[in-house]
N, C-alpha and C positions, 0 to 999 in steps of 0.2 A: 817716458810718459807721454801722453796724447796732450794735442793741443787741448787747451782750456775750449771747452764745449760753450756756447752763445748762453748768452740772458738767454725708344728709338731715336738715337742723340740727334740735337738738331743741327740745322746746316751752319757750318762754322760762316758759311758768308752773308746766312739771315739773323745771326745771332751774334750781336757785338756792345763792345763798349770804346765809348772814342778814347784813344789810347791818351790824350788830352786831361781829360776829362776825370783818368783816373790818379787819385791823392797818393800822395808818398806815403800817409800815415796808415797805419793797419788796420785801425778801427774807426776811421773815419768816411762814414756813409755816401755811397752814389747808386750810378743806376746803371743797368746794363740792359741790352735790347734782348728780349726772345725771340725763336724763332718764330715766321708766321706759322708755321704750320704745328706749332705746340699745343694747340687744341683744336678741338670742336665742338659746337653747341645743340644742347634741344629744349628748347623753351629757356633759354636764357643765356644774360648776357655775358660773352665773354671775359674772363678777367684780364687785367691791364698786363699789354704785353712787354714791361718794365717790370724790371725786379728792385727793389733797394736793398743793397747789402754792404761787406766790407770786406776788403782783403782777407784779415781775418778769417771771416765765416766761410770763404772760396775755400781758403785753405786745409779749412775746420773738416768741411765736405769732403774734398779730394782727402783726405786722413781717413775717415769715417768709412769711404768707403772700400780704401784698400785694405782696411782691417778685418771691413767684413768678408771679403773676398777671401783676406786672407784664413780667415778663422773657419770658412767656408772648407777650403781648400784642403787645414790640417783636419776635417771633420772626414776629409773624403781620404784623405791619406791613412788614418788610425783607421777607419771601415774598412780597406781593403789588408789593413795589418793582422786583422779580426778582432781589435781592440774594443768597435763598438759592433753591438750585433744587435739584428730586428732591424726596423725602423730604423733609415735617415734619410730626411728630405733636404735637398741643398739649394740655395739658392743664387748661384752662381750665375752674374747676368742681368738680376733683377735689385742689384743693392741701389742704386736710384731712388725705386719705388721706399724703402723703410729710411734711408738717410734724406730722402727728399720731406718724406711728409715728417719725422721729429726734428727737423729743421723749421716748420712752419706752424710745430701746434709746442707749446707749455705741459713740463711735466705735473699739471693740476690737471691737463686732458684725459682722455681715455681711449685706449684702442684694442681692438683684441683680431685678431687674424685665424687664419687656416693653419696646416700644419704644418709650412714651409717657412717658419718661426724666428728662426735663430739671429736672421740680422735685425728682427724688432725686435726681440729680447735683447740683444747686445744696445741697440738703439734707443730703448726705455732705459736702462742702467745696470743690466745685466753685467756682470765680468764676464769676459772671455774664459776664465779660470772656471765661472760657474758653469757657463753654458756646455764646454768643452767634460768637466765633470760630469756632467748631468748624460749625455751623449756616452760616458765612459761605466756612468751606473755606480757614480764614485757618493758616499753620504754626504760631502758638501757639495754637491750638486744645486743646481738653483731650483730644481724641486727635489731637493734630497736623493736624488737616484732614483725617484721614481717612475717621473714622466717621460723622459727618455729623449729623441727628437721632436714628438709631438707636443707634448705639454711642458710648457716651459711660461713661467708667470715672473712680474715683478710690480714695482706699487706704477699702478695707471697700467698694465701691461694685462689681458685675461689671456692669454694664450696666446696662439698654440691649442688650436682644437683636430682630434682625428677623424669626427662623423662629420660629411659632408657637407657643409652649408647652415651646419648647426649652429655654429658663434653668431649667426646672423640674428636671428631673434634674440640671443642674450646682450647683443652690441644695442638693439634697438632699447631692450631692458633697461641697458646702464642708462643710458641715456635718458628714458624714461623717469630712473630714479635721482638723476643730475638736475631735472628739467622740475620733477616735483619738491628736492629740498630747495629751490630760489637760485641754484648755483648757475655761474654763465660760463658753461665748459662746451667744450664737444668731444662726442663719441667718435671714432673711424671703426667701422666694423667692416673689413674684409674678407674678400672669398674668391677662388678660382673661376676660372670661364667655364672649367668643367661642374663647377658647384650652382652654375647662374641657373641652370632649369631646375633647381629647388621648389617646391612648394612652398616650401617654410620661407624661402625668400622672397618673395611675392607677397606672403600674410603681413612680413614684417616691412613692406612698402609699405601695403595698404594702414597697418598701425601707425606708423610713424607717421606718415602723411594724414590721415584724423588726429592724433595728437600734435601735430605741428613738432615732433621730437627734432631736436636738435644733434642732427647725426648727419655724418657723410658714411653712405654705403659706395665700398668701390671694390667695382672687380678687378681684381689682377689678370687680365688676360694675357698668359704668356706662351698662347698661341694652340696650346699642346693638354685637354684635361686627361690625365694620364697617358695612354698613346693611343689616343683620340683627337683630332686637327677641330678645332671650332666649326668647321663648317661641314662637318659628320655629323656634330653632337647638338648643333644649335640651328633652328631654322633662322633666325635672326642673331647676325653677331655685333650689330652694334650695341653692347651690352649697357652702353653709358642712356641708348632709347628705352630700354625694359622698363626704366621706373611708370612709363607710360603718362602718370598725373603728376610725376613727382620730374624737376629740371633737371637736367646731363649735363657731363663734360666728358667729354674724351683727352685722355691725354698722354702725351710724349712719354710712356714709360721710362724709357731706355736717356731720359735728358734732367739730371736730379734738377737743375734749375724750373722747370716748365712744372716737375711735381711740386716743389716749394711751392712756386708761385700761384698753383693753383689750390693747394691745401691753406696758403692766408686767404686766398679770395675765399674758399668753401667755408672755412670758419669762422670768418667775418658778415661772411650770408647766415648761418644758421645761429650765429650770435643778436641775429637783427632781428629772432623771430620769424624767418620765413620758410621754416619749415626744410626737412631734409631735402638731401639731394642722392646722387647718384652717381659717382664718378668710375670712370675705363681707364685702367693703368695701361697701354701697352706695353709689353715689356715683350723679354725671352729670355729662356732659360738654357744653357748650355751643356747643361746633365738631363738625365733621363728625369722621368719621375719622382724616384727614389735612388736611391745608389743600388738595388738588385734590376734594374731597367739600363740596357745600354743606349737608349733614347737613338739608336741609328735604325731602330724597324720601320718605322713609320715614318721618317726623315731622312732626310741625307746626308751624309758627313759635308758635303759642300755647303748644303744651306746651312748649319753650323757656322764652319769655317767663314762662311761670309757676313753670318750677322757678329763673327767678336771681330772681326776686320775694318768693318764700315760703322758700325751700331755700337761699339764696347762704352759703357756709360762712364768709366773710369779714363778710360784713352780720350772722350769724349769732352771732357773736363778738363782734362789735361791741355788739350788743344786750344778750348779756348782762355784759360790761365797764360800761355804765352803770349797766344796772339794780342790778349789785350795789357801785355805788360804787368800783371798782377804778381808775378815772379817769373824766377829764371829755370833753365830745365835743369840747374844745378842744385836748387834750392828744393825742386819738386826730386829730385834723387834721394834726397836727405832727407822728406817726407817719407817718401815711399820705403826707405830704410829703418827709418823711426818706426814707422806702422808697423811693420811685419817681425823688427826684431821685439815692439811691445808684444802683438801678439805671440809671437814664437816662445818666450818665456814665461806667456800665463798657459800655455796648452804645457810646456815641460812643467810646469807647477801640478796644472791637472792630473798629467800621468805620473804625477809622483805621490799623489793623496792614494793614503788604503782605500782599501775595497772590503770592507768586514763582510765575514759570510752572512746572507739576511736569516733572519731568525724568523720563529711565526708571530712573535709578539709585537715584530717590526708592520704588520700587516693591519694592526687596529691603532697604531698612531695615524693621526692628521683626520681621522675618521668624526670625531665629537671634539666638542671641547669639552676639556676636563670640568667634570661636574656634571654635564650632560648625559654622560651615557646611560642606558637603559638597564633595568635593575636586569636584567635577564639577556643572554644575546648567545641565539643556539647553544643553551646550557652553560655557557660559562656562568663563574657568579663574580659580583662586581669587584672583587678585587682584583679579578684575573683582565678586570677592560681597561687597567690604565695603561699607561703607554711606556713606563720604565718596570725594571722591577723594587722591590721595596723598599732596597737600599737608596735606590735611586731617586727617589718620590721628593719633591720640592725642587728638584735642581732644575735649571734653564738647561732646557735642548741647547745645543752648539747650535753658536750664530752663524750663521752663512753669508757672505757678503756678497752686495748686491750692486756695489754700488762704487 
C-alpha cells in the first residue's frame, strides 16, 4: 500500500536543508532551502524560497512519483503489446508538475488539464486499476471505457480534455462558479505551450482578470507542442509574460519542490482576492507526443539522454533526500520497491477485468440523467433511451472506484 497521502531539478548545492536542523520524527515540521533559480517573476513578488514540510510528505512525493512513472511506463508497455489502441499521451518526465501542485492544493480544490492526463487523474484519486482500465477500454474504467487516454475525470478532477486549449475557459468556468457560490477554493486550469497561442486562451485571461476569478492558469511547457520546439510555434516563449495585465511565475518544472512551493504561494494569492495569475511549468517530456510519435524527428536522442541524466525530477529528489539526511539509500530502495510492486498489481488487476462486447444501447448511457431524456430522439421512443434494459431498470450501475 502507498504511504498515507498529507492533510528542471534544481541545483543540489542551491537547494538544501542544514542536515542539523532536520528532526528525527516524521512528521514533525521544518524548512528546507530552494533553489535560487526556481522561479521567475512579471509583476509580482516572488514566493518565499523556504518550503515547510516533513519527512513524511519528502517521502510521500518521492512515492507519488515513481508510481506515476511507473503507471506511465506500464501504459507504454500494454500500447506497444497492442493492448491499448488510438490515443495514448504519456507523461514521462513531467510527474513534478501533477505531484507537485496536489501536494499544494486540497481535495475541495479544482483542476482540470490537457490530455496528457493520467498522472493528475492518478494524483486527484484515481486508482491505477482505473486509469490503466480506462486505457484498456475495460467497463470499470474510470470513465467506464469510454474516454480512453484523453478523458479521464474524478471528484475535483475535469479532465483530460482532447480540443486544444479548450479546458481553459471551462477551468476559468469552474472557477467562476466557486467564486460566485461564496466558496474559497481555487481552480488550476492547465495547457500546453503548444496550446498557449489559443484565442480562447486570451478571452479566458481577459474574463478572469475582470471578474477577479480565483484561478491559477499554467502552461506546461515541455518544450516540444507536438513536434513543434516553442520557438517555431511561439513568437514570445516566456509564457508565464502572456497574461500581459494578469501577474507570472515561471517555474522549475522538472523540481516537485519549487512547483509545491509555488502552488501554496498561488493559492494563497488568489485566496486573498487578487485576482488570477499565470504560471510556466518548465518541464520535459521523454516520449514523443503520443506513443505513435518517436519524439527523435525533431530532437535528438542526445538531448533526451541528457535531460533524464542531469534534469530526472525523481533522481532529483532522491538526491536531495540523502544529501539532507531525510533517509537512507536503503530505505529509498524499499520505496521505490513498494511503488512499483503497488502499481504492478493494480495494472495485473486491470488486465484481468472483461471487456464485454459494447452494444448500441451502451451509446445513450451517461448522455441524460434519467428522467430527462427527450420524448423523441431520432425516432427511438422513450422506452428505448434508458440506459439498461427492462429487466434491468432500478438497479445501480456497478460502482467504480475511485479512490
Amino acid at each position: 500500500m502507498p504511504l498515507t497521502r498529507r492533510a528542471v531539478t534544481t541545483d543540489a548545492a542551491s537547494s538544501h536543508a542544514d542536515r542539523e536542523s532536520v528532526p528525527s520524527a516524521d512528521e514533525e515540521p521544518f524548512e528546507v532551502r530552494l533553489s535560487d533559480e526556481s522561479f521567475e517573476t512579471y509583476e509580482l513578488d516572488p514566493p518565499p524560497y523556504t518550503l515547510k514540510t516533513t519527512k513524511k510528505e519528502l517521502k510521500q512525493i518521492y512515492w507519488d512519483m515513481v508510481a506515476v512513472r511507473r503507471m506511465e511506463m506500464a501504459a507504454d508497455r500494454l500500447y506497444k503489446e497492442k493492448k491499448i489502441r488510438g490515443f495514448c499521451h504519456l507523461s514521462t518526465g513531467q510527474e513534478a508538475v501533477a505531484v507537485g501542485i496536489e501536494h499544494a492544493i486540497d481535495k475541495s480544490d479544482h483542476l482540470i488539464t490537457a490530455y496528457r492526463c493520467h498522472g493528475f487523474a492518478m494524483m486527484r484519486g484515481g486508482t491505477v486499476k482505473s486509469i490503466i482500465g480506462e486505457l484498456l477500454g475495460r467497463r470499470e474504467g474510470i470513465a467506464y471505457g469510454k474516454g480512453g487516454s484523453m478523458h479521464m475525470f474524478a471528484k475535483g478532477f475535469y479532465g483530460g480534455n482532447g480540443i486544444v486549449g479548450a479546458q481553459v475557459p471551462v477551468g476559468a468556468g469552474i472557477a467562476f462558479a466557486e467564486k460566485y457560490a461564496g466558496k474559497n477554493t481555487v481552480t488550476l486550469a492547465l495547457y500546453g505551450d503548444g496550446a498557449s497561442n489559443q484565442g480562447q486562451v486570451f478571452e479566458s485571461f481577459n474574463m478572469a482578470k475582470l471578474w477577479n476569478l480565483p484561478v491559477i492558469f499554467g502552461c506546461e511547457n515541455n518544450k516540444y507542442g507536438m513536434g513543434t520546439s516553442a520557438n517555431r510555434s511561439s513568437a514570445m516563449t516566456d509564457y508565464y509574460k502572456r497574461g500581459q495585465y494578469i501577474p507570472g511565475l515561471k517555474i522549475n518544472g522538472m523540481d516537485v519542490l519549487s512547483v509545491k512551493a509555488a502552488v501554496e504561494y498561488g493559492k494563497r494569492y488568489v485566496q486573498e482576492g487578487k485576482g488570477p495569475l499565470v504560471f510556466e511549468y518548465v518541464t520535459y517530456r521523454y516520449g514523443g507526443h503520443s506513443m505513435s510519435d518517436p519524439g527523435t524527428t525533431y530532437r535528438t536522442r542526445e538531448e533526451i539522454q541528457r535531460m533524464r541524466s542531469t534534469n530526472d525530477p525523481i533522481s532529483g529528489l532522491k538526491s536531495k533526500l540523502l544529501d539532507w539526511g531525510i533517509t537512507t539509500e536503503a530505505e529509498l530502495k524499499e520505496i521505490d520497491k513498494e511503488a512499483r510492486s503497488f502499481v504492478d498489481a493494480e495494472v495485473a488487476e486491470a488486465e484481468k477485468m472483461e471487456a464485454p462486447e459494447p452494444t448500441a444501447q451502451i451509446l445513450f448511457e451517461d448522455a441524460y440523467v434519467r428522467g430527462s431524456e427527450p420524448q423523441f430522439l431520432r425516432g427511438r421512443i422513450p422506452e428505448e433511451n434508458f440506459y439498461y434494459e427492462q429487466a434491468d431498470m432500478g438497479k445501480e450501475k456497478p460502482a467504480v472506484a475511485r479512490t
